[in-house]
C-alpha positions as CSV (number, residue, x, y, z in Angstrom):
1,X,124.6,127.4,39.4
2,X,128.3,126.9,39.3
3,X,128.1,124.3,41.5
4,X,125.1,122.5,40.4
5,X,126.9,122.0,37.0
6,X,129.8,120.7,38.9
7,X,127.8,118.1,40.8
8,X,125.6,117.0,37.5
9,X,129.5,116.5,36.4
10,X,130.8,114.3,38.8
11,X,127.9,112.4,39.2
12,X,128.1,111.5,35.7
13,X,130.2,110.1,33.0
14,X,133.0,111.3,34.9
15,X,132.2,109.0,37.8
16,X,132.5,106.2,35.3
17,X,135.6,107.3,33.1
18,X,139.2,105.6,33.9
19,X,142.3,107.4,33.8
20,X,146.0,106.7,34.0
21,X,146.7,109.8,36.4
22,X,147.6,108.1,40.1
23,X,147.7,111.5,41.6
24,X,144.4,112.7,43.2
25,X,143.9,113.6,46.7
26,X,140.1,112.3,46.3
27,X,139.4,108.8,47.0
28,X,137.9,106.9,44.1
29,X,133.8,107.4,43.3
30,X,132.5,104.0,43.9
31,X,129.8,103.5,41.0
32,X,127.2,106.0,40.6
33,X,126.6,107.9,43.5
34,X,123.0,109.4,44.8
35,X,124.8,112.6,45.8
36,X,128.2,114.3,46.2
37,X,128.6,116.8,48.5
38,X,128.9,120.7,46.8
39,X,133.0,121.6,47.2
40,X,133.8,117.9,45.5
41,X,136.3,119.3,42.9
42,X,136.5,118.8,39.5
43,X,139.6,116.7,40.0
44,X,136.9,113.7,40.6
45,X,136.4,113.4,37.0
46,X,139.6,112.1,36.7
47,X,139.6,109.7,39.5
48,X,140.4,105.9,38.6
49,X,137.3,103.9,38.9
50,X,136.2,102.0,41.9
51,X,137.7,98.8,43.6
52,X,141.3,99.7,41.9
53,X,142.6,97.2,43.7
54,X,140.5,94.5,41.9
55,X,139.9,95.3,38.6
56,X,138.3,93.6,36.4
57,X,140.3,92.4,33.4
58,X,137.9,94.0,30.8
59,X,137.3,97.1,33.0
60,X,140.9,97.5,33.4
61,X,141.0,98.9,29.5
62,X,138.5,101.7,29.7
63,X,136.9,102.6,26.1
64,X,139.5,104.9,24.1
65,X,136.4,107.1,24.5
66,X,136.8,108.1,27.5
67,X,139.6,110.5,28.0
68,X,137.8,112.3,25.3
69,X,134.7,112.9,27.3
70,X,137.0,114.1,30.4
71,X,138.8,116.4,29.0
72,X,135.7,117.7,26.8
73,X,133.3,117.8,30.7
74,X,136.6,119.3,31.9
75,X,136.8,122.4,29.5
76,X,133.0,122.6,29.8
77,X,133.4,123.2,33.4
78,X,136.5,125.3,33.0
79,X,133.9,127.5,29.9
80,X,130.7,127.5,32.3
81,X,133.0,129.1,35.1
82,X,134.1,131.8,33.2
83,X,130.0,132.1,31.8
84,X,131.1,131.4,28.3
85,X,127.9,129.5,27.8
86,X,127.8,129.0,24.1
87,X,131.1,127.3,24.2
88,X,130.3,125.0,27.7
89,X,127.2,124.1,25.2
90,X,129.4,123.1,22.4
91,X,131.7,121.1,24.0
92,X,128.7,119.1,26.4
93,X,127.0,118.4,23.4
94,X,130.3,117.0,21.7
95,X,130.5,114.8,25.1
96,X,127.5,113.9,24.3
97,X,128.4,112.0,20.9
98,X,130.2,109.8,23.0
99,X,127.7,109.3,25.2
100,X,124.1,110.0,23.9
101,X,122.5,108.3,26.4
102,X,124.0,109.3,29.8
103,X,121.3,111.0,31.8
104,X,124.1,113.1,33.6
105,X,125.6,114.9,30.4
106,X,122.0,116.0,29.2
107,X,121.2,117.2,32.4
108,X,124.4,119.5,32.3
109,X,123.3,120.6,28.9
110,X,120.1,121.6,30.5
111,X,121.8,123.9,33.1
112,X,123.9,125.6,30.5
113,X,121.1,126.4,28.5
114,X,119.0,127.6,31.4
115,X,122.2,129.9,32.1
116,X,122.7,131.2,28.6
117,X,118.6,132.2,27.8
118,X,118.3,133.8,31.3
119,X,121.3,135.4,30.9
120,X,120.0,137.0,27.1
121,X,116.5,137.6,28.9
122,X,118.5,139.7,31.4
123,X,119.9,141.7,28.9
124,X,116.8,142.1,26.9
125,X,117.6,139.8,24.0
126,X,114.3,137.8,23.7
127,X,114.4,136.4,20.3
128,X,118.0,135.1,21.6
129,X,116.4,133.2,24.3
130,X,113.7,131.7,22.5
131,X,116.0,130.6,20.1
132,X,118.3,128.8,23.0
133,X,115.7,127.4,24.7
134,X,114.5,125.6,21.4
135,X,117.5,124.4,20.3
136,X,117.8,121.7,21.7
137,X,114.3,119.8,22.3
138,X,115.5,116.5,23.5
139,X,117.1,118.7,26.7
140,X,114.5,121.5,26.8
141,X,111.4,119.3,26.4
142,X,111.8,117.6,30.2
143,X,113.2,120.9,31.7
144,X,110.3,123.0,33.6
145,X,112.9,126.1,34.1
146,X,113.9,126.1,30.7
147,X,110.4,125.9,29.2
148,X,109.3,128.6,31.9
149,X,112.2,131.0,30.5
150,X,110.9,130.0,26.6
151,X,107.4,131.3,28.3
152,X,108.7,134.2,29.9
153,X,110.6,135.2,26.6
154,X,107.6,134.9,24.2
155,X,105.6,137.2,26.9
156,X,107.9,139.5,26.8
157,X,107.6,139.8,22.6
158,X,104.2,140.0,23.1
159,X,103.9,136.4,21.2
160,X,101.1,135.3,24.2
161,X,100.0,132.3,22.1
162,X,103.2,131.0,21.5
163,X,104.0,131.3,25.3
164,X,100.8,129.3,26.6
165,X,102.4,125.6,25.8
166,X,105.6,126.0,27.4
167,X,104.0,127.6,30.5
168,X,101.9,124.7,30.8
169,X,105.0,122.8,30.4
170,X,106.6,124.3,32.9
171,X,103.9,124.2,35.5
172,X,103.6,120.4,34.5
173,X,107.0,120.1,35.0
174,X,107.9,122.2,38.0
175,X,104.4,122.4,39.5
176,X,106.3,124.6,41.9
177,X,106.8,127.1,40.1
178,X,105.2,130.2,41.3
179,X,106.1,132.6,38.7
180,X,105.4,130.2,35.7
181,X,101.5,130.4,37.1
182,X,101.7,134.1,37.5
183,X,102.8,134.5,34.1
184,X,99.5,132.4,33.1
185,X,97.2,134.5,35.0
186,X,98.8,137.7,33.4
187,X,98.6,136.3,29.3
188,X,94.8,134.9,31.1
189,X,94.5,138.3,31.7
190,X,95.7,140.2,29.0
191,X,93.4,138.3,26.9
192,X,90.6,139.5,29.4
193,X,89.5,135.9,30.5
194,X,89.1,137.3,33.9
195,X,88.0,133.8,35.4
196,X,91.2,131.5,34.0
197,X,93.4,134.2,35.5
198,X,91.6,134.3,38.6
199,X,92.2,130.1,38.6
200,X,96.0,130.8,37.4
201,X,96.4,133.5,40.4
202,X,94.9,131.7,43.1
203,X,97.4,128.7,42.6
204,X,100.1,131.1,42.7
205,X,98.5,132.2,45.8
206,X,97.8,128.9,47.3
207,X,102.0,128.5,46.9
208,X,102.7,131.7,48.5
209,X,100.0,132.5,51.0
210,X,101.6,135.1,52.9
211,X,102.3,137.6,49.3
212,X,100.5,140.4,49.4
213,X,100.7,141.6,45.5
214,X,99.7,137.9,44.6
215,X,96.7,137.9,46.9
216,X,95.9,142.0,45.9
217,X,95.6,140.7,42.5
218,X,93.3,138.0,43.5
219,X,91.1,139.9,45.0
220,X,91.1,142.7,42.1
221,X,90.0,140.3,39.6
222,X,87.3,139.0,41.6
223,X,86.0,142.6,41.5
224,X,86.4,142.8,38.4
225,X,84.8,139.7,37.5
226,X,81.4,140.7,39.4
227,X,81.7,144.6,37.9
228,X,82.3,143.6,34.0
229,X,80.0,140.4,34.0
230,X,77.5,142.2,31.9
231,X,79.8,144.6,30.3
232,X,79.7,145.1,26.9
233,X,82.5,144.5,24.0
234,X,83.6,146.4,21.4
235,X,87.0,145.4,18.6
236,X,88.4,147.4,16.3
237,X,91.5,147.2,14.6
238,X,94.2,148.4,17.4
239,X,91.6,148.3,20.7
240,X,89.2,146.1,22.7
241,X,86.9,148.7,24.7
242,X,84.9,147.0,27.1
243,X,81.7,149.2,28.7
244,X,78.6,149.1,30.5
245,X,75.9,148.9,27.8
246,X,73.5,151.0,29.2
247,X,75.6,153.7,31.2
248,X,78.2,154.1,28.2
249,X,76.6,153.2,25.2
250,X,76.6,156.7,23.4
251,X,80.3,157.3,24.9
252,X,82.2,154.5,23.7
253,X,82.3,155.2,20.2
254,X,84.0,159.1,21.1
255,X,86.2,156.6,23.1
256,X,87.3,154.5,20.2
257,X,87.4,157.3,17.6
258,X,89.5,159.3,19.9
259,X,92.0,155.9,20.6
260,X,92.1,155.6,16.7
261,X,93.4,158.9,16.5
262,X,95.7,158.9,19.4
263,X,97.1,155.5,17.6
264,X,98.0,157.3,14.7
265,X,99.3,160.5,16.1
266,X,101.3,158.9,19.1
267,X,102.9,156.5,16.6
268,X,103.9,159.3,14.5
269,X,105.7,161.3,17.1
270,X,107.4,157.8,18.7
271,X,107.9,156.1,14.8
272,X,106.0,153.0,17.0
273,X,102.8,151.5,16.4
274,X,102.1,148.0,18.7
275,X,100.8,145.5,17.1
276,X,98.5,144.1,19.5
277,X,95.1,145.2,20.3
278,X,95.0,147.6,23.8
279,X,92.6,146.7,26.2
280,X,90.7,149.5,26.8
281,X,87.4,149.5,30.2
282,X,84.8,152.2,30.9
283,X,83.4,152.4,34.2
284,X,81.3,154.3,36.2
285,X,83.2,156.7,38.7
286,X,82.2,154.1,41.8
287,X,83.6,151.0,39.1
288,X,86.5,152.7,38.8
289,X,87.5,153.2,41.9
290,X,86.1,150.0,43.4
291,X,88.2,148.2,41.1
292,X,91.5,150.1,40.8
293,X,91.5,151.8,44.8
294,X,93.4,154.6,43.1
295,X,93.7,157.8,45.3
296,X,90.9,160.5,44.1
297,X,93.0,162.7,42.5
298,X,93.5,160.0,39.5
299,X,91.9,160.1,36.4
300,X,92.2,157.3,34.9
301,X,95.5,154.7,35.0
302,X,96.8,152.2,32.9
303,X,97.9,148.2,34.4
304,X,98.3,146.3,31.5
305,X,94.5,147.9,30.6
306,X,93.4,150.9,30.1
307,X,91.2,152.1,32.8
308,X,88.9,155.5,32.9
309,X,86.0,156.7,34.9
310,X,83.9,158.1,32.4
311,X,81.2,160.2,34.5
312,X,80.9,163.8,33.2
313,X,82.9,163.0,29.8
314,X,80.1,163.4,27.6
315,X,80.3,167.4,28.5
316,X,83.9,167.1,28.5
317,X,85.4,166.0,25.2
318,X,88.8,167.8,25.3
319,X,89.4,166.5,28.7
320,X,88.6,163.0,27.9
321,X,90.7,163.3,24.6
322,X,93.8,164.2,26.7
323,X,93.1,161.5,29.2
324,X,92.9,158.7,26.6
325,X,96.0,160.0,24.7
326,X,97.9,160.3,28.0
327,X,96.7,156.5,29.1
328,X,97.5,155.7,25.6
329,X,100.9,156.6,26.0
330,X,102.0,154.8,29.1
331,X,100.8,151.8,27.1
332,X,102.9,152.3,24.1
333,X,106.2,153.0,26.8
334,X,105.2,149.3,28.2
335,X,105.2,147.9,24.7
336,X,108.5,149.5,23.7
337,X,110.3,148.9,27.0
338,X,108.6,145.4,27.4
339,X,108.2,145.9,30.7
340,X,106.7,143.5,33.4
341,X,103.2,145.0,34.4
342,X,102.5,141.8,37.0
343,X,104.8,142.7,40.3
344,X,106.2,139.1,39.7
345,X,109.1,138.9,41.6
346,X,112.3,137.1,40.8
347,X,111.9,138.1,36.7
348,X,114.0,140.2,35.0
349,X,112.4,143.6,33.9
350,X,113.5,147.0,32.5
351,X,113.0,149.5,35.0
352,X,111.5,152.8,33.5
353,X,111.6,155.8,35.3
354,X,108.0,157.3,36.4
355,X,109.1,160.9,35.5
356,X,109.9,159.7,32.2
357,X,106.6,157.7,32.2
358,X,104.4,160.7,33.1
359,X,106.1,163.3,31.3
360,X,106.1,161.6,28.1
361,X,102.7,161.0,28.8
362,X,101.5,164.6,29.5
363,X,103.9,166.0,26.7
364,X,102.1,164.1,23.4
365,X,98.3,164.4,25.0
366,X,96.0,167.3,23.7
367,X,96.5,170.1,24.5
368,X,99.9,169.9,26.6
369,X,100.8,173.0,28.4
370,X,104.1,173.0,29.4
371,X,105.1,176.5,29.1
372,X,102.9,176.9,32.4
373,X,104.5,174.4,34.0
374,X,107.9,175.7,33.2
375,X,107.1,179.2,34.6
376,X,105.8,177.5,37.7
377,X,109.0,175.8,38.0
378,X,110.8,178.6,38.0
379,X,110.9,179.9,41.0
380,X,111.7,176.5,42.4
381,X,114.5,176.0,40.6
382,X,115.7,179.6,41.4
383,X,115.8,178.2,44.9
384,X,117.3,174.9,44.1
385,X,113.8,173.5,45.7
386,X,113.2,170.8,43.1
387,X,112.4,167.7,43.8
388,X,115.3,165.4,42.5
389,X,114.4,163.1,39.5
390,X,115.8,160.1,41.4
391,X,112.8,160.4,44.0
392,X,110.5,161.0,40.9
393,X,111.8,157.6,39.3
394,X,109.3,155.4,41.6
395,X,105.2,155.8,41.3
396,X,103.8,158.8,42.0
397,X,100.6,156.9,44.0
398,X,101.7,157.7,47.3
399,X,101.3,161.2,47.6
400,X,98.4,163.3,48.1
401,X,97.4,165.8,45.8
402,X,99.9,168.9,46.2
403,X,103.3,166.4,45.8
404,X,101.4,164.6,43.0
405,X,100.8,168.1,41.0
406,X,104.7,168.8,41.4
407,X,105.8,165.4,40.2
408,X,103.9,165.9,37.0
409,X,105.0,169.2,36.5
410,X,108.7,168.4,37.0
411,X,107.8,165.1,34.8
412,X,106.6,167.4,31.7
413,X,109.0,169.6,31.9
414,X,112.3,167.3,32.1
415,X,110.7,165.6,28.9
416,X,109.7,168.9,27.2
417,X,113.7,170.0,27.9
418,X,114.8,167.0,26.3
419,X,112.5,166.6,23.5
420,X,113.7,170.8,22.8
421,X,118.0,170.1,23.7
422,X,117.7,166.5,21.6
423,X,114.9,165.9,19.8
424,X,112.4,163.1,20.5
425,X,114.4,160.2,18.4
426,X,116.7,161.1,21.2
427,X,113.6,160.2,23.8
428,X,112.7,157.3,21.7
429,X,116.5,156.0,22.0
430,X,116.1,156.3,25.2
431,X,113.2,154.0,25.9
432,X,114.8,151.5,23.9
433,X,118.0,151.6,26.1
434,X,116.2,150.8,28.7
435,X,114.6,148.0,27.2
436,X,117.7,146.6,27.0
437,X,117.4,146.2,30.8
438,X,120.4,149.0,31.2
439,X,120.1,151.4,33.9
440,X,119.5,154.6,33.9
441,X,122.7,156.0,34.1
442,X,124.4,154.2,30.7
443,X,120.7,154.9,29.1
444,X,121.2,158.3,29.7
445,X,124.6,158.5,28.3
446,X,123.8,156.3,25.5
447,X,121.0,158.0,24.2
448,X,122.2,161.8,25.0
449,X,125.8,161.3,25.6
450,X,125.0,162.8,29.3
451,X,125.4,161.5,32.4
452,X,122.5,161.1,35.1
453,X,123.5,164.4,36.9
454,X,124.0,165.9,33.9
455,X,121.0,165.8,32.5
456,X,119.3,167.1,35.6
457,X,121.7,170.1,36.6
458,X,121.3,171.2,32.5
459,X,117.5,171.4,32.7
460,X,117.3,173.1,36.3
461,X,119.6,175.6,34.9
462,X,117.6,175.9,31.9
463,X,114.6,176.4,34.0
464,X,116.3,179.6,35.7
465,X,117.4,181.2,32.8
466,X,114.6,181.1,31.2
């Protein structure tokens, strides 16, 4: 990126610009030139004009401007280098009142933009980056990567109707770019027009035959598509519950009741209510695992949607109550955390552990029984048999049924330890840490002033004393 500034640079006014200075090792730029190779130094900005040895008598007194806009390019560089964005901003668009309508300078604008929103979408600051990438409309308006990041920034604050017009900017633009029509197919989906994100997806795909998540999602919507086509809809205030009519008619509104009061109850214990509707599917036990190819042992999951199998629920209202609560939850961590639920590679997303995930999860459903789990524990930890949480921090999909009942037992219990040692605003600070795109490691220590380690060696040896 460095580089690329450097070129947009030198091809520009700086090409153009005389100065006095006789002592640079670069032969002069003759006019405007299609390309300069990458390691052309900055000292090119400051290289006399061409043909000095025939100068034109009015070109041989260059516009008092002009030493201006050098040294102004050359402190923008010297500020983009050192990633002090804002101030490489400032001083471009100060060149640019010289200049308004060199091509070069805007385009160098564009780049430092791009730099400084990425750069606060890295770090979690979203409203930040939708305010740089709208600043300036003459240079974000033509840029496809800057109105992909203004996209990307409004998906992540959940603003999915502001993000559709830059997106399709952005495609317009950059019709390249893969990720701009994955982000389509995911606000497509979200919205649960299953066919536009199908479209969306398959042009991703198309782009990048050989991806195996891309085409994976193709091919789940396409199920779902041909299961949900005569599905029934239900909206209430905070859910969308989508059903089979005639298998789930009487069940759906237990389902909705019970979401209504997980809403409430959840929100309490978190202090966080989302303010979009969750999207909420009842299946059949086949549907469900048709569409989600879940291993058996799962009993319901959550991608964006929340998904149960509701065969044998009507007998079992307590179970079903914890599922939806526990479902509930994992969506509620994705709206605090903002994390990406698409697999699109190449965007920035906070990573949040899946031991935190499931414990949470299992800790504010019905019912939660983790003084069983501790005493199962125990013995474990006696032996120093746990599994550590840093193998517990990716999904828990790939093991069979014995590993999986560990991993949520050692989920519950790290969360019930910490909710007990410091308190669930502690938790809650926790998630938003992440958010923040910080690791684990300085989340930990800013929300419980413990390091990773810590935190793990503390609850094993609470485990063994009991």
């Amino acid at each position: 990126m460095l580089v690329g500034l450097g070129i947009l640079v030198l091809c520009g006014v700086g090409a153009r610009a005389v100065n006095q200075s006789q002592d640079r090792a670069l032969p002069p730029p003759t006019g405007r030139p299609a390309a300069i190779h990458p390691a052309a130094p900055l000292q090119a900005l400051t290289s006399p004009s061409a043909a000095t040895t025939a100068v034109e008598p009015a070109a041989a007194s260059a516009p008092a401007h002009s030493a201006n806009v050098i040294e102004l390019l050359e402190r923008a560089m010297s500020a983009y280098e050192r990633r002090r964005f804002q101030e490489a901003i400032a001083l471009l668009s100060s060149a640019r009142t010289f200049e308004p309508a060199d091509p070069e300078i805007q385009r160098a604008l564009a780049v430092s933009y791009r730099s400084l929103g990425w750069e606060q979408i890295e770090t979690g600051r979203y409203e930040e980056a939708v305010a740089t990438f709208r600043r300036d409309p003459g240079v974000s308006g033509g840029d496809g990567l800057m109105q992909a990041g203004l996209g990307y920034a409004y998906v992540q604050l959940r603003q999915d109707d502001q993000a559709v017009a830059p997106l399709l900017r952005a495609v317009e633009l950059e019709p390249g770019d893969v990720r701009a029509y994955l982000l389509l197919g995911e606000l497509h989906d979200r919205r649960n027009d299953l066919s536009q994100a199908a479209v969306f997806f398959q042009k991703a795909l198309t782009m990048s035959p050989g991806d195996e998540v891309i085409k994976a999602r193709v091919q789940k919507l396409r199920r779902e598509q041909d299961q949900q086509s005569s599905f029934v809809r239900a909206v209430t205030r905070h859910f969308t519950v989508q059903f089979d009519g005639h298998e789930n008619r009487d069940l759906y509104r237990t389902v909705i009741e019970t979401l209504e009061e997980a809403y409430g109850e959840v929100g309490r214990a978190l202090s966080f209510y989302p303010a979009d509707e969750v999207s909420v599917v009842l299946y059949t036990g086949k549907q469900f695992q048709d569409i989600t190819r879940l291993p058996g042992w799962a009993g319901a999951s959550y991608d964006g949607k929340i998904r149960v199998p509701s065969v044998g629920y009507e007998q079992q209202p307590d179970v079903l109550k914890k599922i939806l609560y526990h479902e509930y939850v994992h969506a509620v961590i994705h709206t605090i955390t903002r994390q990406q639920l698409g697999g699109i590679k190449d965007l920035p997303s906070p990573r949040v552990p899946f031991w935190l995930h499931e414990g949470l999860a299992q800790y504010l459903e019905a019912g939660s029984e983790r003084g069983t789990v501790d005493e199962r524990l125990r013995p474990l930890a006696q032996r120093q048999a746990m599994i550590p949480l840093t193998v517990l921090e990716g999904s828990f999909m790939g093991l069979n049924a014995a590993q999986a009942s560990l991993a949520y037992a050692e989920s519950l219990s790290v969360v019930g330890y910490l909710v007990d040692r410091h308190g669930m605003y502690r938790v809650t600070r926790f998630l938003e840490a992440l958010s923040r795109h910080q690791g684990i490691e300085p989340a930990c220590q800013e929300a419980f002033s413990l390091s990773y380690d810590a935190l793990q060696t503390s609850w094993q040896s609470s485990l063994v004393e009991g």
